[in-house]
Structure formats: structure tokens, C-alpha cells
N, C-alpha and C positions, 0 to 999 in steps of 0.2 A: 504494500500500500504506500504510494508515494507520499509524501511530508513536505515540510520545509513551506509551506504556504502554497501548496498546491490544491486546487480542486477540480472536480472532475468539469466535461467539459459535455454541462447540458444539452448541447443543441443535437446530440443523440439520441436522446431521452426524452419517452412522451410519457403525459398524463396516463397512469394505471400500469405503467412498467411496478414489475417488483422488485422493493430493494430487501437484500439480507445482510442478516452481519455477524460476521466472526468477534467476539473479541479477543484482543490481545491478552488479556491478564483478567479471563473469568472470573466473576464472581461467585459465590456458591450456589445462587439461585442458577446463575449461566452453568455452573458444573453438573448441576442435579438433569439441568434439558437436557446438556450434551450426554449425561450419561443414559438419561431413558430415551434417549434417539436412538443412541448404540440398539440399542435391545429393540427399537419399531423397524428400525430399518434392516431387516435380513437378507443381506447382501456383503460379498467381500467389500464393495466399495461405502460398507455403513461412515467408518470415518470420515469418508470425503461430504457427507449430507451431515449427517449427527453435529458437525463443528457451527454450522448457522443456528445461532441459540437465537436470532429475534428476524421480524418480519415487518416490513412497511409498506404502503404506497404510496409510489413519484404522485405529486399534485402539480410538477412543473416549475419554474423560478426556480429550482433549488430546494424545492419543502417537499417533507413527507408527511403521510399522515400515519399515527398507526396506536398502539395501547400502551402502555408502561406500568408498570409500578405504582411510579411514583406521581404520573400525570394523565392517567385513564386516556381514553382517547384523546390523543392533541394532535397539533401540527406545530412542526418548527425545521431547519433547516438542516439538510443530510449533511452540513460541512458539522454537525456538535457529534456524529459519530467518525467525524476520520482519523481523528489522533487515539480514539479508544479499538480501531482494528479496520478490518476488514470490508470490504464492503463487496456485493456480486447484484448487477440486473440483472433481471430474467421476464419476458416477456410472452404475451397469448401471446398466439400470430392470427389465429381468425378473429380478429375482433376491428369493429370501423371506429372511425374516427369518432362520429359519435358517442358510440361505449367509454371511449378513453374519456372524453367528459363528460358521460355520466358517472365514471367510476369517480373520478375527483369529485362530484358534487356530492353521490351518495356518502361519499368519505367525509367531506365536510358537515352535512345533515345529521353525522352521529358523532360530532365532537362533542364530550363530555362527559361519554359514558363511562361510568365507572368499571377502572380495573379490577377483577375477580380474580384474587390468590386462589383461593379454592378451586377453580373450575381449571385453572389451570392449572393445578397439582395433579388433581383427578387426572385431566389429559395425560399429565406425565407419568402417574404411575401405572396407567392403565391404555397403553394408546392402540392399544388393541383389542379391547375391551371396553366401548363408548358406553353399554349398559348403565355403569355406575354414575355419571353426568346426566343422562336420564330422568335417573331414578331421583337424583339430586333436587333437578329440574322440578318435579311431578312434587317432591315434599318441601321446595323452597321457591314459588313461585317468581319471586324478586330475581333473584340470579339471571332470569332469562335478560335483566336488562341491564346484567354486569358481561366483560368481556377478557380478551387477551389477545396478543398481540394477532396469534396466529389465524384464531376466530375470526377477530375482527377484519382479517384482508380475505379470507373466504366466505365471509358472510359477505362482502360488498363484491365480489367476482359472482355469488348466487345470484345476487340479488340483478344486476344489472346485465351479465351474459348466462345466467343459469348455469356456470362453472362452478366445482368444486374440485380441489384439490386432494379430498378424501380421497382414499385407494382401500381395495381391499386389505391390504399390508399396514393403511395406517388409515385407520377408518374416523378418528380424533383429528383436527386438522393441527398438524404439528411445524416449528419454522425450516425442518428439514423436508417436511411433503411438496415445498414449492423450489427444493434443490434434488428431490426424489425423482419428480412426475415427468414427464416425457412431454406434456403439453407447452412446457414453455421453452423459449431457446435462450442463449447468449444475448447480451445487447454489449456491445464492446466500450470498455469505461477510457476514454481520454482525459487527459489531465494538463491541466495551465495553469500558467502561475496565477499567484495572486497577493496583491499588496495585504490585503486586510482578509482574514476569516472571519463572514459573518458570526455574531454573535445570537446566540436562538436563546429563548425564554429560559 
């Protein structure tokens, strides 16, 4: 991942591309993803998908949108993840121009939604095993209108191209099932300099 005041070089990147992200220096919550990706993804090349612990979508200018922690559904600028690691696009390819903004609208239409630790633990201990979230669902009604990152960029691909990135293999939608799936391809990251990195919220 280049440095030194580089960033990448948008004008590659449309609206509803997917961004993922490695980091450099996991934190325990990123160690527990990477480790229950290990175990969804059954494949010799598990480590090559299992290391994308989080998930976003391009809205264009330089912003993603996508769930955190710390700030439930937000938007803020993809340059506040390039010194913390890695970054990979991946895009549909049947999809029109119009879809790419609707995805950015419906993405901005659910900013605010609360981040859901639980739902997404569930996914991780069980990403083969969607029952238990379910079951969650049906005796915690509320939840339905918490989220996570992964959810939240396959619930707006439902919603607006009727894609899901569920697989038989990982039927939980997890941030290595959109470095798993065959539906999306490369989109190639350039990079340029730049005097100042924006600063995001």
C-alpha cells in the first residue's frame, strides 16, 4: 500500500464499487473475523479472502459509506483507512449506471443505523450456520434495524440489483464473501501524490 501522501486515483472508481480492507496491525475484534473467515472459507486459498476483516461502498469524491463500531452507519473519506492497511476494489460488472446511483443513495438513506456487536459475532461464530441470527431476529425484534459492516453492503446490492453475496459456503454475509465470490472483478487502484490527506470525521 503506497504512503508518503499518496492516494488513490479516483477517476477509476464508480459509485457502488467495493472497497475492502486489510489491516496492518489487527485488532482483536479484526483477529477474531480473520480467524472465523479461516474456518467459512474452505479452500486452500482461505488466507488470501479471510485477511479482508471490513467492507465498504465507493459513494464517489473519495467517500465510503459502510458500519463501524464505533460510528454505525457513516460516511467519511477512504484516505482515514490508508495509513491503517490495505485497501482492494472489486466490482459487479452487470450493473448500469443507474444502479451505481442508486447504490450510493440507498447507502446514504441508511446512515445512522446502529452498529450491532451481536449480530455480528453471531455471523462470526457461526457463518455457516445463519439459523442462530434468525432465531435472534424472531426473539429481538429491534436488531432487525441494527447492522455490520458486511450486512450492511449486501443488504444495499439486495436491495437495488437483487445481488447477494451469500454463497452456499458462507450463507452469513461475511467481508471475505465479496473477496470469495466470482461475481465481482479487479478494478485497478492508481495512486498520486498529494499535498494534504483529507481529514474525515
Amino acid at each position: 500500500m503506497p504512503s508518503n501522501n499518496c492516494l488513490p486515483n479516483f477517476s477509476s472508481w464508480f459509485p457502488g464499487d467495493i472497497i475492502l480492507f486489510c489491516p496492518k496491525q489487527p485488532s482483536p475484534i479484526q483477529q477474531l473475523i480473520e480467524t472465523a473467515q479461516l474456518k467459512a472459507v474452505a479452500s486452500i486459498y482461505a488466507s488470501l479472502h479471510a485477511c479482508w476483516t471490513h467492507v465498504a461502498i465507493y459513494m464517489g469524491k473519495g467517500l465510503i459509506c459502510d458500519a463501524t463500531v464505533s460510528g454505525g452507519s457513516s460516511q467519511y473519506p477512504v484516505s482515514n483507512l490508508l495509513n491503517e492497511g490495505s485497501i482492494r476494489v472489486r466490482r459487479l460488472g452487470a450493473i448500469s449506471d443507474q444502479e451505481r446511483i442508486d447504490l450510493a443513495n440507498n447507502a446514504i438513506s441508511q446512515i445512522g443505523i446502529p452498529y450491532s456487536r451481536l449480530k455480528a459475532f453471531l455471523a462470526g461464530i457461526a457463518p455457516q450456520a445463519p439459523a442462530p441470527i434468525r432465531q435472534l431476529l424472531q426473539q429481538f425484534p429491534a436488531l432487525e434495524n441494527e447492522t455490520f459492516c458486511s450486512e450492511f453492503v449486501n443488504q444495499r446490492y439486495i436491495d437495488v440489483t437483487n445481488t447477494s453475496f451469500r454463497t452456499q459456503a458462507i450463507p452469513c454475509a461475511l467481508p471475505c464473501s465479496f473477496s470469495y465470490t466470482g461475481l465481482l472483478t479487479e478494478v485497478q487502484i492508481g495512486w498520486r501524490r498529494a499535498r494534504h490527506l483529507p481529514i474525515g470525521p
